[in-house]
C-alpha positions as CSV (number, residue, x, y, z in Angstrom):
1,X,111.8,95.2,93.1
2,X,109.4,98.5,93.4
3,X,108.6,96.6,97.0
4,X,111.9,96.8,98.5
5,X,112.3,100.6,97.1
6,X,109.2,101.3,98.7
7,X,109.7,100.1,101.9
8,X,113.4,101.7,101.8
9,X,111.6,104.7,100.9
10,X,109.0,104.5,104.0
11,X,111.8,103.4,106.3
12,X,113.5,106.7,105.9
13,X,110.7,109.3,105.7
14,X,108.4,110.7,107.9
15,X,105.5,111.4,105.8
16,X,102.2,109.5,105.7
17,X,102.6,105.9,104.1
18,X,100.2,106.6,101.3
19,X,102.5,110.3,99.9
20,X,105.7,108.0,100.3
21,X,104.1,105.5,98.0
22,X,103.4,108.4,95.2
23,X,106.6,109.9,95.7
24,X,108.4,106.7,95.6
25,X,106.2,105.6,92.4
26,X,106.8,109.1,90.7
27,X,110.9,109.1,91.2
28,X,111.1,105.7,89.8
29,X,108.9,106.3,86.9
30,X,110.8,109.6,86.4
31,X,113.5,107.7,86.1
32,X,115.9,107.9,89.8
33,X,115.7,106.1,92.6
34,X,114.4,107.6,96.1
35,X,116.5,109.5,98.2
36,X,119.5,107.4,99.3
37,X,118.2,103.9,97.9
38,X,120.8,104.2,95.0
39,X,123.9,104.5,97.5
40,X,121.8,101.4,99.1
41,X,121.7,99.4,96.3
42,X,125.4,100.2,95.5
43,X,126.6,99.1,98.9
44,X,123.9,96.3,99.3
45,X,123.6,94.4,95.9
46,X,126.9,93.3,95.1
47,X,126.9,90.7,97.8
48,X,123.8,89.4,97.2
49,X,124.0,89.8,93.3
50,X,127.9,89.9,92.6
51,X,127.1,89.9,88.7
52,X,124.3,92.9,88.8
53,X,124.5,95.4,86.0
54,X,126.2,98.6,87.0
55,X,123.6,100.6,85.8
56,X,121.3,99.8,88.3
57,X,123.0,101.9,90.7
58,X,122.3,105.3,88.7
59,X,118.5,104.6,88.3
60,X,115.4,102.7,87.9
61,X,115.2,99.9,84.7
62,X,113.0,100.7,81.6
63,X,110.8,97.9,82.9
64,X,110.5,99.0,85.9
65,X,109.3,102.4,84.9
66,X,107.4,101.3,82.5
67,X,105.4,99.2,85.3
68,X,104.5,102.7,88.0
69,X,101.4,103.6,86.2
70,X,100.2,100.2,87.1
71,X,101.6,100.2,90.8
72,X,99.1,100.4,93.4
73,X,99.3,100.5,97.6
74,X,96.6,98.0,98.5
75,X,95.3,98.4,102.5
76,X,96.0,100.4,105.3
């Protein structure tokens, strides 16, 4: 999951790769998603997952924030 956030993330910035990958690991440990990847998922997921919790949509899992100080970017 943190991978499609991420690349969402870098998809619609302009900043360096690396301070999109803190930014984007900081919001989601903080507990929201990345500018406009919440209005994605709302519009996205239903299709793909018609069953997905609506909670989702306002905000990162638990587990998933529990996992950020553990996400790292490997390469360049």
């Amino acid at each position: 999951m943190f991978g499609v956030v991420f690349q969402h993330a870098l998809l619609h910035a302009g900043a360096a790769p690396w301070n999109v990958f803190e930014a984007t690991r900081r919001s989601i440990a903080a507990g929201r998603w990345p500018g406009g990847f919440g209005a994605w998922l709302r519009e996205a997921l239903p299709g793909e997952v018609p069953d997905a919790p609506a909670h989702w949509f306002d905000g990162p899992p638990q587990s998933l924030r529990m996992l950020m100080p553990w996400a790292v970017c490997l390469g360049r």
